[in-house]
Chimera marker file (.cmm) of the C-alpha trace (Angstrom):
<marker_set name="trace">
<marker id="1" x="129.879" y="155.688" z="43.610" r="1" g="1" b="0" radius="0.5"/>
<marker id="2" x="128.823" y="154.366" z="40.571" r="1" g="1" b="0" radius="0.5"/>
<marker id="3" x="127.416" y="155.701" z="37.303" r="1" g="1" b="0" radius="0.5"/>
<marker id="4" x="123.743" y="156.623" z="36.125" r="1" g="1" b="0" radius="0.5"/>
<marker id="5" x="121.856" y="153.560" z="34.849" r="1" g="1" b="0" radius="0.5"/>
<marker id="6" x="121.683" y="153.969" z="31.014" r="1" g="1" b="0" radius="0.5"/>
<marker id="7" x="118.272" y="153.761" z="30.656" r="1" g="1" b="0" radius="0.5"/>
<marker id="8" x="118.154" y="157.256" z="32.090" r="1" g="1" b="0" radius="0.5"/>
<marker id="9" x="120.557" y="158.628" z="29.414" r="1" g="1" b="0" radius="0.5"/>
<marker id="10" x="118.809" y="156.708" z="26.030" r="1" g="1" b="0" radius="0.5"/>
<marker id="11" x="115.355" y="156.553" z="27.241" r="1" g="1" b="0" radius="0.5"/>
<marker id="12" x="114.622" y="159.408" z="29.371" r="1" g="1" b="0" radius="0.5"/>
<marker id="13" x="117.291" y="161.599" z="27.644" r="1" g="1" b="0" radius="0.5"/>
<marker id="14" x="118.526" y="162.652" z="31.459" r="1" g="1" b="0" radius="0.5"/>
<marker id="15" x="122.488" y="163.904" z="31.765" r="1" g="1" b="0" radius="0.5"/>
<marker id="16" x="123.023" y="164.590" z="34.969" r="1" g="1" b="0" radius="0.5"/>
<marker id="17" x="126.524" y="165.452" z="36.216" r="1" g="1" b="0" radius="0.5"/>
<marker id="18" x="126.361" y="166.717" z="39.423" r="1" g="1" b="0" radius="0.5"/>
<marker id="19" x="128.185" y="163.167" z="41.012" r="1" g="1" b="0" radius="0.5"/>
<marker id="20" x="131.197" y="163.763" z="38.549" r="1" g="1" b="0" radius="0.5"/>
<marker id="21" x="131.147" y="167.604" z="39.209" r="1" g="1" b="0" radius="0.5"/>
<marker id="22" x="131.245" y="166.514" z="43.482" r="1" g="1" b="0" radius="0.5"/>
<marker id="23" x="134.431" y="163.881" z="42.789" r="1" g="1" b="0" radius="0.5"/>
<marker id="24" x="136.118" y="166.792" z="40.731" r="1" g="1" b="0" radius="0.5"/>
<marker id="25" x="135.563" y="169.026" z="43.315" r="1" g="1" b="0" radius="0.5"/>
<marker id="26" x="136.936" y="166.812" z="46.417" r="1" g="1" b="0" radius="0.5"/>
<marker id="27" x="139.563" y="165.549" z="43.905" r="1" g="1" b="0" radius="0.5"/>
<marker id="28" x="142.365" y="167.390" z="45.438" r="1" g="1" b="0" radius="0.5"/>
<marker id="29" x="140.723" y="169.837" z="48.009" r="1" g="1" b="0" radius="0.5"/>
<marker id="30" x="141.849" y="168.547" z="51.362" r="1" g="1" b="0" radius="0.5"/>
<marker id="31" x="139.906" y="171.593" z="52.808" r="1" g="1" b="0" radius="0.5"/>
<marker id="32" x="136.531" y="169.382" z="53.005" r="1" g="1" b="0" radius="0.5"/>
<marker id="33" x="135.901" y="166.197" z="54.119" r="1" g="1" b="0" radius="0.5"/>
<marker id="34" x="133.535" y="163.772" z="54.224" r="1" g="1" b="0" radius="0.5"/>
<marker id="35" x="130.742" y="163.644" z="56.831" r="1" g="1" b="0" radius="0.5"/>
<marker id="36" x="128.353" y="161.082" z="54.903" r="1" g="1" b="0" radius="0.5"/>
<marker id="37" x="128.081" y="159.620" z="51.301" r="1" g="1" b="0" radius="0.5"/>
<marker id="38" x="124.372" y="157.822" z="51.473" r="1" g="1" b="0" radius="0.5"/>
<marker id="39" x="124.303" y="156.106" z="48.427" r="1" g="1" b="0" radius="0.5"/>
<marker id="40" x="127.811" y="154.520" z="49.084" r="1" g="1" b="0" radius="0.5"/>
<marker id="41" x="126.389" y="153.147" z="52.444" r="1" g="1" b="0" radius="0.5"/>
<marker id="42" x="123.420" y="152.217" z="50.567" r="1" g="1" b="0" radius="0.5"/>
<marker id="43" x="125.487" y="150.217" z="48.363" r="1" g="1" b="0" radius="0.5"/>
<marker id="44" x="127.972" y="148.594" z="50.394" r="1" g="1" b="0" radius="0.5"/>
<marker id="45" x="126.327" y="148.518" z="54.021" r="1" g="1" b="0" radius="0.5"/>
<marker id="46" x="121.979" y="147.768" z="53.625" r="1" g="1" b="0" radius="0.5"/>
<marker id="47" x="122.066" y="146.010" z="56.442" r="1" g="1" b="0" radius="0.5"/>
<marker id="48" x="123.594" y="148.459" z="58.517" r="1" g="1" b="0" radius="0.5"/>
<marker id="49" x="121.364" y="151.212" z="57.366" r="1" g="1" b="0" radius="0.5"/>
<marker id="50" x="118.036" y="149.323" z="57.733" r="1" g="1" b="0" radius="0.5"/>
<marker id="51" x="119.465" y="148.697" z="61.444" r="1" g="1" b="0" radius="0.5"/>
<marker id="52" x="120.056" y="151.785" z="62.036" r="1" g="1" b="0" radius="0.5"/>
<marker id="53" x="118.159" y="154.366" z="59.971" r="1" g="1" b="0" radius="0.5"/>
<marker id="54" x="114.808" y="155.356" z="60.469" r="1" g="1" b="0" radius="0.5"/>
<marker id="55" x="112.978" y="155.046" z="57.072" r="1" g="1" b="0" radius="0.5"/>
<marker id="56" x="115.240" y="153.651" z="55.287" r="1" g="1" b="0" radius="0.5"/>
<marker id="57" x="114.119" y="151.703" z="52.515" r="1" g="1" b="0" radius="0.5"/>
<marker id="58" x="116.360" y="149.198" z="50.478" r="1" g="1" b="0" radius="0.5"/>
<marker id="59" x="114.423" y="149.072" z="47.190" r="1" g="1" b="0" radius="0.5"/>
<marker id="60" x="115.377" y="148.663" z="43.779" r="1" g="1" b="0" radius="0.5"/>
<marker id="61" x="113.125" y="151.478" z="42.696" r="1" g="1" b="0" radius="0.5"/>
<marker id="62" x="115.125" y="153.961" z="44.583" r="1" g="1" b="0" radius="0.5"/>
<marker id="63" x="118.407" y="154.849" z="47.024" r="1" g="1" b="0" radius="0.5"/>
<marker id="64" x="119.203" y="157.657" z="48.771" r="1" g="1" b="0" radius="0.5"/>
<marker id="65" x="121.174" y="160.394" z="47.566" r="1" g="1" b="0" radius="0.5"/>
<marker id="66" x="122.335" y="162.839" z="50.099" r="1" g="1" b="0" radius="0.5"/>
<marker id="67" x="126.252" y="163.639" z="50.375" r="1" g="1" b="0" radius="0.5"/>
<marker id="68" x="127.023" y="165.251" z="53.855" r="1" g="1" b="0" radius="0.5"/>
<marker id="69" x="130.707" y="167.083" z="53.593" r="1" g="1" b="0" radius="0.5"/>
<marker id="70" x="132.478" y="170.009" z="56.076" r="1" g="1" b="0" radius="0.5"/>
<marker id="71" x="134.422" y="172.484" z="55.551" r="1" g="1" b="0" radius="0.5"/>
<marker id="72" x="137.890" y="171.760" z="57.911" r="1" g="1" b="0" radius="0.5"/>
<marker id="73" x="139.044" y="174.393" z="60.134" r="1" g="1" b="0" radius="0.5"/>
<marker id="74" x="142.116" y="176.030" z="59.149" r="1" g="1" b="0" radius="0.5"/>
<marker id="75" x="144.204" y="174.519" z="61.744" r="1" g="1" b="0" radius="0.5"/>
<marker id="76" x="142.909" y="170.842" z="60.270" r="1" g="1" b="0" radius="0.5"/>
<marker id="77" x="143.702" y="171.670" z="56.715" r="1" g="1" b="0" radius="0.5"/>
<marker id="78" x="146.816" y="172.747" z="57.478" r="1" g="1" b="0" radius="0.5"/>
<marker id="79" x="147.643" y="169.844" z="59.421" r="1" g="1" b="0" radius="0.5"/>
<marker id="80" x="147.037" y="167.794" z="57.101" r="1" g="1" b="0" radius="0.5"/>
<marker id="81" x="148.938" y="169.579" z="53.873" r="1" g="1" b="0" radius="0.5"/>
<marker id="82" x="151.802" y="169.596" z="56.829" r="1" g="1" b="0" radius="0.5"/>
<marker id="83" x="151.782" y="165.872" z="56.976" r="1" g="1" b="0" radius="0.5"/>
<marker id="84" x="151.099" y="165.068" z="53.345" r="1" g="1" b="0" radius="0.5"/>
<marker id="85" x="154.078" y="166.781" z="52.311" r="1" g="1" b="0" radius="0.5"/>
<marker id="86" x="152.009" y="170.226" z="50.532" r="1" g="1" b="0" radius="0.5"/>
<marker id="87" x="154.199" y="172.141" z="53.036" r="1" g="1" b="0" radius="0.5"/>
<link id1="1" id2="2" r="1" g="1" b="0" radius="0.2"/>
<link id1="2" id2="3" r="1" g="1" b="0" radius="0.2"/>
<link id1="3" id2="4" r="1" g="1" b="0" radius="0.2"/>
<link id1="4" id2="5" r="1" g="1" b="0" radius="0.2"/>
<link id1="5" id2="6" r="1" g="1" b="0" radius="0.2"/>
<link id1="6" id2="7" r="1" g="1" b="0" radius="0.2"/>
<link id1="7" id2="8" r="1" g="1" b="0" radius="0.2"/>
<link id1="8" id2="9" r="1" g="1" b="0" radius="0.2"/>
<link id1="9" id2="10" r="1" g="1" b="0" radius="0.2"/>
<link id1="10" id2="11" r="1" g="1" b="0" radius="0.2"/>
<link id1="11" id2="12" r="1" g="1" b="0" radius="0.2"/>
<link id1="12" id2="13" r="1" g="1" b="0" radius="0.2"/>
<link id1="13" id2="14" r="1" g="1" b="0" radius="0.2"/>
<link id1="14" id2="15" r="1" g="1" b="0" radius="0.2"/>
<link id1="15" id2="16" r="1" g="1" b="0" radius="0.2"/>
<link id1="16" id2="17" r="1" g="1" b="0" radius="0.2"/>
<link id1="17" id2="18" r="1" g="1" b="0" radius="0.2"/>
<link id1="18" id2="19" r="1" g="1" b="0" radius="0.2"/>
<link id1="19" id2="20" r="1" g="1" b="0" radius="0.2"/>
<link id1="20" id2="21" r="1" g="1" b="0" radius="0.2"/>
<link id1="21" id2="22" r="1" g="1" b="0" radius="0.2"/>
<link id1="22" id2="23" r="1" g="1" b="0" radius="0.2"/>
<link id1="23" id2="24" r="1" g="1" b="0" radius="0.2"/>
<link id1="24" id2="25" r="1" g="1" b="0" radius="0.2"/>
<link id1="25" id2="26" r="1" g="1" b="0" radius="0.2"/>
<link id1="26" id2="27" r="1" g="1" b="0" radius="0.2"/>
<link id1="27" id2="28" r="1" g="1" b="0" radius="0.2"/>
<link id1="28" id2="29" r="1" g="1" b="0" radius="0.2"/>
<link id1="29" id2="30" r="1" g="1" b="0" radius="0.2"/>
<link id1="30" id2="31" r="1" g="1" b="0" radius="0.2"/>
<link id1="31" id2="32" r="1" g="1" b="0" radius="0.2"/>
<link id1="32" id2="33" r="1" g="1" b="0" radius="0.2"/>
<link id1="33" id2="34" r="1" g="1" b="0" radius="0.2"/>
<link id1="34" id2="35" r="1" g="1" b="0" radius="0.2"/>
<link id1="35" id2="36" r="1" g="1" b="0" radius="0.2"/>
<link id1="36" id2="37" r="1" g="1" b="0" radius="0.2"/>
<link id1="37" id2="38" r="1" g="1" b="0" radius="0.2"/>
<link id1="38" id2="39" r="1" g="1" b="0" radius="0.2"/>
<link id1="39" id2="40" r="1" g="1" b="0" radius="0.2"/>
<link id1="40" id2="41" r="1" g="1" b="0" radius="0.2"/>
<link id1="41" id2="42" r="1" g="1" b="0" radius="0.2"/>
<link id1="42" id2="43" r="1" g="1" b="0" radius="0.2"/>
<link id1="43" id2="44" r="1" g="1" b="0" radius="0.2"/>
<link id1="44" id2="45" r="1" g="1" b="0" radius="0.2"/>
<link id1="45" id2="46" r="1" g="1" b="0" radius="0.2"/>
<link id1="46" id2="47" r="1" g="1" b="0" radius="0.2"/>
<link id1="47" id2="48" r="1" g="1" b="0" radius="0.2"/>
<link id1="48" id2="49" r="1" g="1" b="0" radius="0.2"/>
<link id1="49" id2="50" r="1" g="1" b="0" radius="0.2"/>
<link id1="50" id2="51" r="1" g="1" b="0" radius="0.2"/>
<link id1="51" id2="52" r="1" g="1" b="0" radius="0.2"/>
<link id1="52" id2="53" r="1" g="1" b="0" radius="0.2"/>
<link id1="53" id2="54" r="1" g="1" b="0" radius="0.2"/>
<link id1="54" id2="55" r="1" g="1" b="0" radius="0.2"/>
<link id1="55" id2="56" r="1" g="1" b="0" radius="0.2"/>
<link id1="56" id2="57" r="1" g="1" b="0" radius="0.2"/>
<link id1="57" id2="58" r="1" g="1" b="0" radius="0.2"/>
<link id1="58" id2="59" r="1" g="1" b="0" radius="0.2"/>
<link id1="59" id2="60" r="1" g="1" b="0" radius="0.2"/>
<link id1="60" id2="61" r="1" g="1" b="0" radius="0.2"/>
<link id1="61" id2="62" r="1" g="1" b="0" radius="0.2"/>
<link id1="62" id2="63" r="1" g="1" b="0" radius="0.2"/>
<link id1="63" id2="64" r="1" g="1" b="0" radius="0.2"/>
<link id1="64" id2="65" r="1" g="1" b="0" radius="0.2"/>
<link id1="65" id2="66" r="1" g="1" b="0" radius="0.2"/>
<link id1="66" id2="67" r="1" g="1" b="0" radius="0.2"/>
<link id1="67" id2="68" r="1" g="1" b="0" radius="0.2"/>
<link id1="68" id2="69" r="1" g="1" b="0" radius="0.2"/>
<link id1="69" id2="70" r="1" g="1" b="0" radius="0.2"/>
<link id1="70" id2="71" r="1" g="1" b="0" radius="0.2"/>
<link id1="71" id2="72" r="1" g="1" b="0" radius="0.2"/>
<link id1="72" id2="73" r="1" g="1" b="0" radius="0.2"/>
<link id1="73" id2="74" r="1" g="1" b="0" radius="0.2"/>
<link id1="74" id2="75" r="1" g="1" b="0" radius="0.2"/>
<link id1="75" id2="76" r="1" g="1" b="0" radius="0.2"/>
<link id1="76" id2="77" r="1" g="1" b="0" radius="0.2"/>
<link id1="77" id2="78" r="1" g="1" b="0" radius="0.2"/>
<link id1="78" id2="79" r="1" g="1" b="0" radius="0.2"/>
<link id1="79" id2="80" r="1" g="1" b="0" radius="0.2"/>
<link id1="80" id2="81" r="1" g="1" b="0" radius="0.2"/>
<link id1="81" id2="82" r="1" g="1" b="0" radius="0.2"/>
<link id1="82" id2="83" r="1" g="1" b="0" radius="0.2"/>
<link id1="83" id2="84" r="1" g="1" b="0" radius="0.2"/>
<link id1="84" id2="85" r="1" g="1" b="0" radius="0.2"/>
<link id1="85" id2="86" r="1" g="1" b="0" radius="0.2"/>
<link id1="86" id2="87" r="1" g="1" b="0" radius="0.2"/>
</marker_set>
């Protein structure tokens, strides 16, 4: 959801791409969705993950990271090329 801070590119000399590589990739493929983006809901809903998550931490010196997505069943993906006009 948002880019790498730069310190990590001119100090640490990390490029990581993997986030850009993920939006690419769910770009236009309407055969995966989206289960659960953690550092989204870190970003826009603390509160509701303190509540709610066990271990959850809210520090600057960190944020969660995993990206939870699922294949669709064929009859789902072709439901919804059907109503998007793909079909």
């Amino acid at each position: 959801p948002q880019d790498y801070p730069m310190e990590w590119y001119l100090e640490y000399k990390h490029f990581w791409t993997e986030q850009y590589l993920l939006y690419l990739f769910l770009l236009y493929n309407s055969q995966f969705e989206i289960i659960f983006a953690s550092n989204y809901m870190h970003l826009k809903y603390p509160a509701e993950m303190r509540e709610n998550l066990v271990g959850y931490l809210s520090t600057e010196k960190g944020w969660p990271g995993s990206f939870w997505m699922r294949r669709k069943d064929n009859n789902e993906t072709h439901e919804h090329m059907k109503v998007n006009g793909s079909i």
